[in-house]
C-alpha positions as CSV (number, residue, x, y, z in Angstrom):
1,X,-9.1,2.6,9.3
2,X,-7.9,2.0,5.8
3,X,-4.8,2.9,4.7
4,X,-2.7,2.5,1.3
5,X,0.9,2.2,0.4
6,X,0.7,4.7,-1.9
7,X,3.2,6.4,-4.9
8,X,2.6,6.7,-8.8
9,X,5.9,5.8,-9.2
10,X,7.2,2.3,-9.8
11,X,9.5,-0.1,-7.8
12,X,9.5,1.6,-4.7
13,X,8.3,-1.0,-2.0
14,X,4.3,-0.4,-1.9
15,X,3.3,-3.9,-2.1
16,X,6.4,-5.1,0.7
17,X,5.5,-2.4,2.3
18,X,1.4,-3.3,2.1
19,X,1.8,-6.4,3.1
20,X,4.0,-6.1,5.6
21,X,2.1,-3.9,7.8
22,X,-0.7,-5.8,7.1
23,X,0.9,-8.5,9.0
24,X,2.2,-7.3,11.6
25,X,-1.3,-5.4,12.6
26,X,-2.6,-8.7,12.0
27,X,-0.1,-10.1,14.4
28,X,-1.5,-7.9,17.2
29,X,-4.6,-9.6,17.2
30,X,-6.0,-7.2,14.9
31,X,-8.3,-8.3,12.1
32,X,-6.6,-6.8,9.0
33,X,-7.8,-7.5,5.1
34,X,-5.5,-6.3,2.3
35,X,-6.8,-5.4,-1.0
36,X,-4.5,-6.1,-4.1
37,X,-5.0,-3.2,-6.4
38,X,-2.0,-4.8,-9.0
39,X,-3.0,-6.6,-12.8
40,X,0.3,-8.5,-11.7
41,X,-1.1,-9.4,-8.1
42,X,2.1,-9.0,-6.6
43,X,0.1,-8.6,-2.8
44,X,-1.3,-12.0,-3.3
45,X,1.2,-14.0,-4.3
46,X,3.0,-12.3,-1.5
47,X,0.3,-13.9,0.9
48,X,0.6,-17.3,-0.9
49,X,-2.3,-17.3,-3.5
50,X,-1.3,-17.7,-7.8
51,X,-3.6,-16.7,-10.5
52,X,-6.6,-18.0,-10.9
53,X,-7.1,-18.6,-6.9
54,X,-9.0,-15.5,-6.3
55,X,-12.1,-15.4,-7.9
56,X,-14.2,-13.0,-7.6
57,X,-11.7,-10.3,-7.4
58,X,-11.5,-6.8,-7.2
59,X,-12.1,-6.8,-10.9
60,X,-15.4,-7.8,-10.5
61,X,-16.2,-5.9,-7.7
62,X,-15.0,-2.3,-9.3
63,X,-17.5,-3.3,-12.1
64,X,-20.3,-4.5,-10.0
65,X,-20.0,-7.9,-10.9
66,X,-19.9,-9.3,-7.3
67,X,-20.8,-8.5,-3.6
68,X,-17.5,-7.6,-1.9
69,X,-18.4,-10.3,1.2
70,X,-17.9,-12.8,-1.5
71,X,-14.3,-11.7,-2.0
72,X,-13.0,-11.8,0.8
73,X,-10.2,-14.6,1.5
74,X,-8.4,-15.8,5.0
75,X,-4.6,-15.6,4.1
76,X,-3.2,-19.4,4.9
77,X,-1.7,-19.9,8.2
78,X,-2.1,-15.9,8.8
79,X,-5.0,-15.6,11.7
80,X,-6.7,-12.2,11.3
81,X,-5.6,-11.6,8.2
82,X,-7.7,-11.7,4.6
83,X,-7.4,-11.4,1.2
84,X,-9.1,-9.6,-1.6
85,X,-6.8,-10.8,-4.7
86,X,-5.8,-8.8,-7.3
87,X,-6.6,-10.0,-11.3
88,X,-5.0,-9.6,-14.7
89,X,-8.4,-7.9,-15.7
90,X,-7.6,-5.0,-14.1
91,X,-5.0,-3.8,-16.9
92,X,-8.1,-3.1,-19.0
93,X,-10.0,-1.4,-16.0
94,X,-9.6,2.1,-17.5
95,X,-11.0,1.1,-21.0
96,X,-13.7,-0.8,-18.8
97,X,-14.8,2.4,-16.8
98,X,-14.3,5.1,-19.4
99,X,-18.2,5.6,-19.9
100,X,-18.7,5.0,-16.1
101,X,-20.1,8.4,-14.3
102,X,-17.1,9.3,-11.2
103,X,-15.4,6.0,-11.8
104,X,-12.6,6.8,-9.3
105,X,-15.4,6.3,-6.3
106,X,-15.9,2.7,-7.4
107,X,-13.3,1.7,-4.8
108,X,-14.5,3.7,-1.8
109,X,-18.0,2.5,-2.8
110,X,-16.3,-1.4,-2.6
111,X,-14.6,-0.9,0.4
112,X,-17.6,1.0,2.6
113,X,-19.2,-2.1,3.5
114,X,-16.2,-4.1,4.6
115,X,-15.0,-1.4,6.4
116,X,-17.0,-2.4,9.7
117,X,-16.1,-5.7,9.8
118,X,-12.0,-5.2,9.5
119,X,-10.0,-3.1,12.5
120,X,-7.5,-1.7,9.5
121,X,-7.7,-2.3,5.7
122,X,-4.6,-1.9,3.7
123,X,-4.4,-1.1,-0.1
124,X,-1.5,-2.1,-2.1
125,X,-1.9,0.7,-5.1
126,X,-0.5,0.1,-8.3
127,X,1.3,2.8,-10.2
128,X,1.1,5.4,-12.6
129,X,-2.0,8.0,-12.3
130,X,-4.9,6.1,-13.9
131,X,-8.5,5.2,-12.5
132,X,-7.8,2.4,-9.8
133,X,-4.4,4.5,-8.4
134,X,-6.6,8.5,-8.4
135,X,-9.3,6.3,-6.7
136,X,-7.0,4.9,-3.8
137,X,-6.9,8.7,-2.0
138,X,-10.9,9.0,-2.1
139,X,-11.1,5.8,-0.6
140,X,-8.3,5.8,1.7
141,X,-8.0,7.4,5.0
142,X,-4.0,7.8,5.4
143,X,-1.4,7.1,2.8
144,X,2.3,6.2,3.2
145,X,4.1,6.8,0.4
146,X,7.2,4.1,0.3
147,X,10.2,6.0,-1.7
148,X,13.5,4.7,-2.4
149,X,16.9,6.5,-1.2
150,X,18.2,7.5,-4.6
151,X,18.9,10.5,-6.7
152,X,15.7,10.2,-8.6
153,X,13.2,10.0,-5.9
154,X,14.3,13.8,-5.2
155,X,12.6,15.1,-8.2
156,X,9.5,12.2,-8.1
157,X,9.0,12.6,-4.9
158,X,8.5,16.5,-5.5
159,X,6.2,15.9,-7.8
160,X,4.3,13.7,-6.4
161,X,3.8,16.0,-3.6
162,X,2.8,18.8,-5.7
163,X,0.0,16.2,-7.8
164,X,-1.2,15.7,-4.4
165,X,-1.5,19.1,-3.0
166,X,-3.7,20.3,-6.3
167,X,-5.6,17.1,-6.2
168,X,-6.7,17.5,-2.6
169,X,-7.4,20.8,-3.6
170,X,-9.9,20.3,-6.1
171,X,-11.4,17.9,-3.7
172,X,-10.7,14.6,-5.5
173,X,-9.1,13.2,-2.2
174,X,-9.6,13.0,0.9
175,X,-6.5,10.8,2.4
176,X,-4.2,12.7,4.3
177,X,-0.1,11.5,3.9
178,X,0.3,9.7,7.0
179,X,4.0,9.5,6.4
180,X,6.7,9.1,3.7
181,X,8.6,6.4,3.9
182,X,12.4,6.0,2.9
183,X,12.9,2.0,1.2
184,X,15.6,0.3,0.2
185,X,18.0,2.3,2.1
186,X,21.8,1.1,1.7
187,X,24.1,3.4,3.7
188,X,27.0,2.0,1.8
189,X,26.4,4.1,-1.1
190,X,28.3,7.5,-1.0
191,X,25.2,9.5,-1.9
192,X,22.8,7.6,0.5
193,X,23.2,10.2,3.6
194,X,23.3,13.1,1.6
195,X,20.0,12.3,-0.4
196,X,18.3,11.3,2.9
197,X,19.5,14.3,4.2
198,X,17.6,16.4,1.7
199,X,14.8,14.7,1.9
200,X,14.4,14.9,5.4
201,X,15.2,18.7,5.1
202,X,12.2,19.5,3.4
203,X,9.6,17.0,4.5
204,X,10.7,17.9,8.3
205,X,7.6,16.7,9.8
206,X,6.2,14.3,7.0
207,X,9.1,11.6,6.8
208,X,8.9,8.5,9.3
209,X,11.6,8.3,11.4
210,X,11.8,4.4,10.4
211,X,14.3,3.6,7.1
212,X,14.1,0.4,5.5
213,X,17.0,-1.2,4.6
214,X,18.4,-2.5,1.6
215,X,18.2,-6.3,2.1
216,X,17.9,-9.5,-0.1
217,X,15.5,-11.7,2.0
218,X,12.7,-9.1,0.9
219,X,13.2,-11.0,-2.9
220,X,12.8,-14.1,-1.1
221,X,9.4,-14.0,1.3
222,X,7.5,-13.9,-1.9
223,X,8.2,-16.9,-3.5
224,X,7.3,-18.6,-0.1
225,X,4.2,-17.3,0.1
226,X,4.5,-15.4,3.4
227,X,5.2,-11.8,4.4
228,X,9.2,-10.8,5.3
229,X,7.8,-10.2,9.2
230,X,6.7,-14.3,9.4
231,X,9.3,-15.3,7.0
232,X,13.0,-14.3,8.8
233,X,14.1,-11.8,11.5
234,X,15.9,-10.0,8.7
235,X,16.9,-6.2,9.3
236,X,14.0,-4.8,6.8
237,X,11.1,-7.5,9.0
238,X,12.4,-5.5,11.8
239,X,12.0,-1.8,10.2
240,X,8.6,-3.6,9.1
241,X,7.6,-3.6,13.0
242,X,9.4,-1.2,13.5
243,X,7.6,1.1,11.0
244,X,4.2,-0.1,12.2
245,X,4.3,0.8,15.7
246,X,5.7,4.2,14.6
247,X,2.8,5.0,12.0
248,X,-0.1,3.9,13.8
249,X,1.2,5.7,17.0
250,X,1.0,9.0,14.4
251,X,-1.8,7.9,13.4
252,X,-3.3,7.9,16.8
253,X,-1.6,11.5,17.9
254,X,-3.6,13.1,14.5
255,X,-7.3,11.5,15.4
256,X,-6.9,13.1,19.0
C-alpha cells in the first residue's frame, strides 16, 4: 500500500500529515518507510535526520544513481519505521529530467521494488505541479489531500480537484483520493464553520470525518526530531490517530 499526502498547494500540513500517519501505522506493529519528496527535507528532519545524513537519497535514486535498498534508513528510536531522506538536489530535478523519456514514472519505478518489503509506504509530496509532485499519483495508490479551513482553500481546493479529474483522465494517474483532509482547523474563527460547511457540502462523500486542529505543539515536534503522535498527547497527535484508523478503515471498505 503506498499512499501520499498529497496537494500542489503550499502550507497545508502534507509533511505533518505524512509523517504522522507514518507513525502511528508504524506504531501498530506495522513496518512503514516514508519517502521525503521535499528539496527542503522537511519529512526528515521531522524524523530526526539534518542535511547531509541521508546519502544516497531520493535524488539519486530518481536519476539512477543508486539501488533504492541502499537508501533506505531506520528512523531513531521509531521501530518499524524507515527513512528515504529527502535532498537539496531535488530543486534542480526538473532541469535534471527534462531530456529523460516519461520522467514522471521514475518514482513508481523507485518505489516497485521496496514495495514488498514495507506493509504501507507514505510519500510526503512537495508542491506545485512539476516532475516529482505529477509523478506521486502514478506511483501512489491513495492520496489524502491535507487542506486548510480557510477562505482560500475553497477556490484551490476546486481546482485542484478539477487538475485531477482531467489528469486521471488522460491516464497520467492512477491514485484514487482516498480522502480530503481539513488541517489546521480553529473553530474560533467566525468563518471556520461556514467554510467547513461548504466544503463538506460538495465533497459529501470525499471529506474525512477527522479535522485537525489548530495547535502549536505541531511547530514544536520537529525540532525534536520526532513525530507530534510520540512527542505530546496534544489535540492534533490525537486527530493524527484519530485520522489513521479512520482512513485505512476506508481504505479497507474500497479494496473489498
Amino acid at each position: 500500500m503506498i499512499i501520499a499526502a498529497f496537494n500542489p498547494k503550499g502550507g497545508v500540513g502534507k509533511t505533518t500529515t505524512a509523517v504522522n500517519v507514518a507513525a502511528t501505522i508504524a506504531a501498530a506493529g506495522k513496518s512503514v518507510l516514508v519517502v521525503d519528496l521535499e528539496a527542503d527535507l522537511n519529512a526528515s528532519i521531522s524524523l530526526g535526520f539534518r542535511p547531509g545524513d541521508g546519502h544516497p537519497s531520493i535524488y539519486e535514486l530518481l536519476l539512477n544513481a543508486s539501488r533504492p535498498v541502499e537508501a533506505v534508513r531506520p528512523v531513531p528510536r521509531i521501530d518499524q519505521l524507515f527513512l528515504i531522506t529527502g535532498s537539496p538536489a531535488l530543486a534542480q530535478m526538473n532541469e535534471r529530467l527534462r531530456n529523460v523519456r516519461q520522467p514522471e514514472r521514475r518514482l513508481a519505478d523507485v518505489l516497485r521494488p521496496l514495495e514488498r518489503q514495507f506493509d504501507a509506504i507514505v510519500l510526503d509530496s512537495p508542491a506545485d505541479y512539476g516532475i516529482i509532485p505529477t509523478s506521486v499519483p502514478l506511483a501512489a495508490q491513495h492520496l489524502i489531500v491535507p487542506i486548510r479551513a480557510e477562505y482560500l482553500a475553497l477556490e484551490s481546493l476546486a481546482h485542484f480537484l478539477r487538475w485531477y479529474h482531467d489528469y486521471r483522465r488522460a491516464r497520467r494517474a492512477t491514485a484514487d483520493v482516498g480522502g480530503i483532509l481539513l488541517t489546521m482547523v480553529d473553530h474560533r474563527r467566525p468563518a471556520t464553520r461556514e467554510i467547513i460547511d461548504i466544503i463538506r457540502t460538495h465533497n459529501r462523500r470525499g471529506v474525512l470525518r477527522t479535522e485537525i486542529p489548530y495547535d502549536p505543539r505541531v511547530g514544536e515536534a520537529p525540532s525534536h526530531g520526532v513525530p507530534l503522535v510520540r512527542y505530546t498527547r496534544s489535540r492534533a497527535a490525537v486527530a493524527y490517530q484519530h485520522l489513521t484508523t479512520e482512513l485505512l478503515r476506508r481504505l479497507a471498505r474500497r479494496a473489498r
